[in-house]
C-alpha positions as CSV (number, residue, x, y, z in Angstrom):
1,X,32.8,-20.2,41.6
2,X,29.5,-19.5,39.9
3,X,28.9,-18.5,36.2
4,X,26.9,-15.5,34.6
5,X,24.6,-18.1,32.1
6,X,25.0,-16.3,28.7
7,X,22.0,-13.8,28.1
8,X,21.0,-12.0,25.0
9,X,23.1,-8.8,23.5
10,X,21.1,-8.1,20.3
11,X,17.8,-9.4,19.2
12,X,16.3,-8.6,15.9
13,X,12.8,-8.7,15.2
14,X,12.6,-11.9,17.5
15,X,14.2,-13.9,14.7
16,X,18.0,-13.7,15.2
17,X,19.4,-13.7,18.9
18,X,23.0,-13.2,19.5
19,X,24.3,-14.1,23.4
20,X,26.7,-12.6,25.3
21,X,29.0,-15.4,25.1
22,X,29.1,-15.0,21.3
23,X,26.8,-17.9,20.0
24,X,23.6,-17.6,17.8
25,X,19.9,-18.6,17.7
26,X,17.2,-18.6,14.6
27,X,14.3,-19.0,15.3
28,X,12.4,-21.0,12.1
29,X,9.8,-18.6,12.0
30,X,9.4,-15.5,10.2
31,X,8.8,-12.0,12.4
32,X,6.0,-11.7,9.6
33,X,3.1,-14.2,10.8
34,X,0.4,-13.5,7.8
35,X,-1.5,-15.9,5.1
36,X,0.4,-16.5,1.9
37,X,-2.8,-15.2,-0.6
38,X,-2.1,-17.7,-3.4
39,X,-5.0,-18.4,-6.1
40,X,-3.3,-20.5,-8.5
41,X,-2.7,-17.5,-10.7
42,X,1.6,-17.5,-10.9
43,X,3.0,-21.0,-10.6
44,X,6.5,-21.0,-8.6
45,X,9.2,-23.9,-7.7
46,X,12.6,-23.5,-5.6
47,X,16.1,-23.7,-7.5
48,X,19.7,-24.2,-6.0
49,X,22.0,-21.7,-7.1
50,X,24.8,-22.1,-5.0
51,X,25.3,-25.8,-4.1
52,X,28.8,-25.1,-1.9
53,X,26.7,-23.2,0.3
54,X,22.9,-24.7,-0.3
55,X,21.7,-21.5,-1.4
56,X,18.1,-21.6,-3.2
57,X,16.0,-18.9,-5.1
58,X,12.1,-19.0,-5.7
59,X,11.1,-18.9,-9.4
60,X,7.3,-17.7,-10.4
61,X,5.5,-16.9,-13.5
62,X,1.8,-16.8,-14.5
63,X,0.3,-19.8,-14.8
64,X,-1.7,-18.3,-18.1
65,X,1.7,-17.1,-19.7
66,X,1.9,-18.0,-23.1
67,X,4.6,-15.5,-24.7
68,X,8.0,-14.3,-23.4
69,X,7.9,-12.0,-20.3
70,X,10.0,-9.8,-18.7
71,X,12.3,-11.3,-15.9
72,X,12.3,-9.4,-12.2
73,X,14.5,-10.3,-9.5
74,X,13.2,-9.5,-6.1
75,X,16.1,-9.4,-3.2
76,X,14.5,-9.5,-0.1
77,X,15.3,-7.4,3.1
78,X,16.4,-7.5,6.4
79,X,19.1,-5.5,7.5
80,X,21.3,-8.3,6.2
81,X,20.4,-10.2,9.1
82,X,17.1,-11.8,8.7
83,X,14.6,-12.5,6.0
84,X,14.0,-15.3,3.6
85,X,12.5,-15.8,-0.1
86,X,10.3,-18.3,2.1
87,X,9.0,-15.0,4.3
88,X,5.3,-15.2,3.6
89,X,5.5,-11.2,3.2
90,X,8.4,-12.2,0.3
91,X,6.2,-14.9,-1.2
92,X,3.2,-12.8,-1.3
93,X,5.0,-10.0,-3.0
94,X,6.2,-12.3,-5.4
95,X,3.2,-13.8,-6.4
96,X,1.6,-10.2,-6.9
97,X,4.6,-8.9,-8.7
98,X,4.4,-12.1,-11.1
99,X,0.9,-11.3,-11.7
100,X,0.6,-7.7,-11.8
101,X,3.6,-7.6,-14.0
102,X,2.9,-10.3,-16.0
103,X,6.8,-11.2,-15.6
104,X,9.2,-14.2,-14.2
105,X,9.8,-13.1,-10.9
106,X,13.3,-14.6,-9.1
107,X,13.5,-14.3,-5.3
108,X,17.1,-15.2,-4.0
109,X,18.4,-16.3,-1.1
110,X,21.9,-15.1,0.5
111,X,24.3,-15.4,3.3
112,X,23.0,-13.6,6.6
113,X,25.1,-12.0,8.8
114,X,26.6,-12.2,11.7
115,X,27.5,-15.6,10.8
116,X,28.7,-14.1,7.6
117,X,29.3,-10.8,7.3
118,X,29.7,-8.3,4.2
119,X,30.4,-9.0,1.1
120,X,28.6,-12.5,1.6
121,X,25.3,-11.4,1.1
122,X,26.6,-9.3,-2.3
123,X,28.8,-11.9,-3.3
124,X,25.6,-14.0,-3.3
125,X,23.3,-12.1,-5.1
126,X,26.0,-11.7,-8.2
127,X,25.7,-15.9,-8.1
128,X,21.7,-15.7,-8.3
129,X,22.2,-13.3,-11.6
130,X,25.1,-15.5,-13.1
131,X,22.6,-18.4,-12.6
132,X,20.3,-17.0,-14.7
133,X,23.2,-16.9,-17.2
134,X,23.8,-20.2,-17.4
135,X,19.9,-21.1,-18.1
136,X,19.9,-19.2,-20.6
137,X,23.1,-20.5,-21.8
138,X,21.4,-24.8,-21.1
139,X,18.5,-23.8,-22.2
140,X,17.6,-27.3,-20.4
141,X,14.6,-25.9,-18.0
142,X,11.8,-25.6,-20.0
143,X,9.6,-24.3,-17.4
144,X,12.0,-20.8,-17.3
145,X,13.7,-20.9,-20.5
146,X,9.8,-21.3,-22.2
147,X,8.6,-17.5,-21.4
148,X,11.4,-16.1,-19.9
149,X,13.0,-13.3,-22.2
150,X,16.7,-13.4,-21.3
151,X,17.0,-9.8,-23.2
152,X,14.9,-8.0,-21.0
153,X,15.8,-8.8,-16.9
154,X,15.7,-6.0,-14.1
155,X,16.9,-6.4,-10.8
156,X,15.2,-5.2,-7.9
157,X,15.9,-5.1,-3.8
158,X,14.0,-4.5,-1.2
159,X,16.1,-2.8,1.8
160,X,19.3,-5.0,2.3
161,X,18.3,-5.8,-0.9
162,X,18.5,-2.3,-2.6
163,X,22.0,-2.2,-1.4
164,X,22.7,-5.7,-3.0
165,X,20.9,-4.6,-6.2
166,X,23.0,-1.2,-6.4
167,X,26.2,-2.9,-5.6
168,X,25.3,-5.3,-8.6
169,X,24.5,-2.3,-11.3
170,X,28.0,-0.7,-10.6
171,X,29.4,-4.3,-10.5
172,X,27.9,-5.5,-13.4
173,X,28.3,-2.0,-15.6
174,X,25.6,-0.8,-18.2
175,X,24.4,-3.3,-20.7
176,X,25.7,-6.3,-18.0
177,X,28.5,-7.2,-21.0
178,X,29.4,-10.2,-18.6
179,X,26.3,-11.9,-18.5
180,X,25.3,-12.3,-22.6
181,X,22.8,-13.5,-23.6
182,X,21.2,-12.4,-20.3
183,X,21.1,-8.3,-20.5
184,X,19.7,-6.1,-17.9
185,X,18.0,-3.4,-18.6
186,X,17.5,-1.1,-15.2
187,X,17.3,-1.5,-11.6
188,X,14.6,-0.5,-8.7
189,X,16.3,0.5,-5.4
190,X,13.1,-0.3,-2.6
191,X,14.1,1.6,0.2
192,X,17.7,1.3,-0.1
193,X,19.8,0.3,2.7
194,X,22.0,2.9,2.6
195,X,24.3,4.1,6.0
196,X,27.0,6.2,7.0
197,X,28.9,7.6,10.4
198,X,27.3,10.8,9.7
199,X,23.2,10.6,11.1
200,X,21.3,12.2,8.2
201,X,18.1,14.4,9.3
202,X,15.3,11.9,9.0
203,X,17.6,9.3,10.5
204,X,18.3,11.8,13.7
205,X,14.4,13.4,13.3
206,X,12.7,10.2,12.9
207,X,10.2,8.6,15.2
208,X,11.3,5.9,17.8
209,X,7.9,3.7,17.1
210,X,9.2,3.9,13.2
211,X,9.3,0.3,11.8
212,X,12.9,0.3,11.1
213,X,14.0,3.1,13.4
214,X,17.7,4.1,14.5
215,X,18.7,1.1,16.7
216,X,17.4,-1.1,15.2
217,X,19.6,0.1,11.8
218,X,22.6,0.5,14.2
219,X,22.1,-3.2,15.5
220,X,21.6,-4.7,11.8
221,X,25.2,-2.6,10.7
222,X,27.0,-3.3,13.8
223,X,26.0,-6.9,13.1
224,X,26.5,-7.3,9.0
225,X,29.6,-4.7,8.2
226,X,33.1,-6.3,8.3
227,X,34.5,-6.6,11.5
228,X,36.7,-3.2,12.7
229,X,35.0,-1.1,10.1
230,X,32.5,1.7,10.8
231,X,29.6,2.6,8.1
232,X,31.8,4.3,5.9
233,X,32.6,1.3,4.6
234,X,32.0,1.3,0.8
235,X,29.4,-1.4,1.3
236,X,27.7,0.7,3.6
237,X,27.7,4.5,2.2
238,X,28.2,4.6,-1.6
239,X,30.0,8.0,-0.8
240,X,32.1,7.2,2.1
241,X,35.7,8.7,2.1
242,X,37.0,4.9,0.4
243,X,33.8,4.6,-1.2
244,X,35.0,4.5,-5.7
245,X,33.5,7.5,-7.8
246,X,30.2,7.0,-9.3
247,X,30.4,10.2,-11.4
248,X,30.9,8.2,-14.3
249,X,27.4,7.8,-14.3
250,X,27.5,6.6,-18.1
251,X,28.4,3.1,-16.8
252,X,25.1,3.0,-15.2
253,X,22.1,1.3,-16.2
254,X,18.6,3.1,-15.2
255,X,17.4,3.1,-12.1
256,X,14.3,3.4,-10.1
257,X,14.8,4.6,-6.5
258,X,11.7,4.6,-4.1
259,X,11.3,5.4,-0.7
260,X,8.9,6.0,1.7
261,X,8.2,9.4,3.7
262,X,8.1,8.1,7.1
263,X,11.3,6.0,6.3
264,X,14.4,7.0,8.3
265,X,16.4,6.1,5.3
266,X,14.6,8.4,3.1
267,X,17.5,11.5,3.1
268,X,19.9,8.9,1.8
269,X,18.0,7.7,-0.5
270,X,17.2,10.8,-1.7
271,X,20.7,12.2,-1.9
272,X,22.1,9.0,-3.7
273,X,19.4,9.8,-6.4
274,X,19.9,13.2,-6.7
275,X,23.8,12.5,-7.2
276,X,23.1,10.6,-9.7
277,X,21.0,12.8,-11.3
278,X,23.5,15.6,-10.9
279,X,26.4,13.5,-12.3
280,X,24.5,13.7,-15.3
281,X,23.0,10.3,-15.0
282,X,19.3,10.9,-16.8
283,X,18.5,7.6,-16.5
284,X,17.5,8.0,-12.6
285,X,14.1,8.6,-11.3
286,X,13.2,9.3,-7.9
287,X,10.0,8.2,-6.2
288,X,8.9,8.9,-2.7
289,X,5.5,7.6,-1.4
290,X,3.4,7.5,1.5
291,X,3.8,5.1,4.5
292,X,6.5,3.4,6.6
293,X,9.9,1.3,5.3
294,X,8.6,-1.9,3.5
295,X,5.4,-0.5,2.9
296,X,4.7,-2.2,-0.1
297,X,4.9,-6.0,1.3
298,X,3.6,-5.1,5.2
299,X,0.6,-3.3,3.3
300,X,0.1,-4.8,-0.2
301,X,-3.3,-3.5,-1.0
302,X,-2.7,-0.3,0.2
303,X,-3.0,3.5,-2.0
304,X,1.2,4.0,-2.2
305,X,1.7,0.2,-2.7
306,X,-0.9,-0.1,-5.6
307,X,1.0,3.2,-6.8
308,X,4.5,1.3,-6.5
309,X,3.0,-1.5,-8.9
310,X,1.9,1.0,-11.5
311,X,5.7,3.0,-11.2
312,X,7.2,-0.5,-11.8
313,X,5.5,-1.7,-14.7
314,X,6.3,1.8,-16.2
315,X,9.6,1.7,-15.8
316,X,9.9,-1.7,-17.4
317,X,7.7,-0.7,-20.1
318,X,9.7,2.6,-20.6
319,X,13.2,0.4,-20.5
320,X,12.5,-2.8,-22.3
């Protein structure tokens, strides 16, 4: 009797393979082969956060900084599945952001899926902020706790990691009570990861060469959302049918959505900042610039990505 040998179902970016008969490759490298561009400028080291499951984050800062800066937490992307803090697309990013910014900039790790599915990667990212807590609590690193201003943290996410950084604002209310002394003072949405059973336009409209086009968002929900649900799931679509009320906007920090105009996820980005706004949350600015999804670390030097820079230090200036 001969036996079908197991071939693939669902590969993503080249990275993650899943087989028919259910089991998983990685592959160790990243599906984003560039240089890592660092000039000594921003000093970084690697942290565990999450020693049960050997979860690290990457910690930078400018090597000149002399007075307390601004903390920035970077989430990286992937669709859930994929990506790393070790990407060299992340740790470029991060070094420019650390610069440009002149802030402490915290790239976290989380749980991929399929091999853990939603909330994991969530549930993670509330650990990397309520580590941050308890340095600020030790004060026994010198190296953070020396120019890092608790008072003044903002939490970003690029993708997957918009959706982890908006699950933390409602999670974590205005003023982020929970975490004292550690406050945080707004939130930047990259590109949000946002989804939903209903196809918005651009998602239906959108090109089949885009960088993140429609299957290959299908194939990152199909693979991360819980297993049985659809993507109405409140994880998924902020305003599914289960999804809670965010009309009581007041609870919100402010936020700093961006998207791109060639990125399929730009209508629900959109939308969930004009809800927002319309809920009477002030607090919420919406900016859409040229180029694909993930412009801003697949083109760093480019016109919308130098914009990005200037929006971000803006709205940290405007919020601190």
């Amino acid at each position: 009797m001969s036996s079908t040998a197991p071939y693939v179902v669902d590969d993503c970016r080249g990275v993650l393979q899943v087989y028919s008969d259910g089991s998983i490759t990685r592959s160790p490298n990243p599906s984003f082969n560039v240089l890592i561009n660092d000039d000594g400028s921003v000093v970084w080291k690697d942290a565990l956060f999450d020693a049960a499951n050997n979860l690290k984050l990457r910690l930078y800062k400018p090597s000149n900084a002399t007075t307390k800066l601004p903390i920035f937490y970077y989430i990286h992307g992937g669709g859930f599945c994929i990506g790393s803090r070790t990407w060299p697309n992340c740790q470029n990013y991060c070094l420019r952001l650390a610069s440009h910014l002149h802030a402490v900039v915290i790239a976290p790790d989380y749980r991929l899926a399929p091999e853990n599915r939603l909330p994991a990667a969530i549930d993670d990212g509330f650990l990397a902020v309520k580590w941050l807590q308890d340095q600020a609590l030790s004060g026994l690193d010198n190296w953070l706790v020396d120019v890092a201003d608790f008072d003044r943290v903002f939490i970003s996410g690029d993708s997957a990691g918009g959706n982890i950084a908006h699950h933390l604002m409602v999670r974590l209310g205005a003023g982020s009570p929970g975490l004292d002394p550690v406050r945080v003072r707004g939130y930047v949405l990259l590109g949000p990861f946002f989804g939903g059973t209903v196809p918005t336009r651009s998602e239906a409209e959108g090109p089949l060469d885009a960088f993140l086009n429609l299957q290959l968002i299908d194939r990152f929900w199909r693979l991360s959302i819980p297993v049985g649900e659809t993507t109405d799931h409140p994880l998924v679509n902020p305003f599914g049918p289960k999804s809670p009320s965010l009309e009581s906007t007041t609870l919100l920090d402010p936020v700093l959505v961006v998207v791109s105009t060639k990125d399929l996820l730009k209508d629900r980005a959109k939308d969930y900042a004009e809800r927002l706004k319309n809920w009477g949350n002030n607090k919420t600015e919406y900016l859409e610039l040229e180029g694909q999804h993930g412009f801003f670390t697949v083109s760093p030097d480019c016109e919308a990505a130098i914009d990005l820079m200037q929006a971000i230090k803006r709205f940290i200036s405007d919020h601190s």
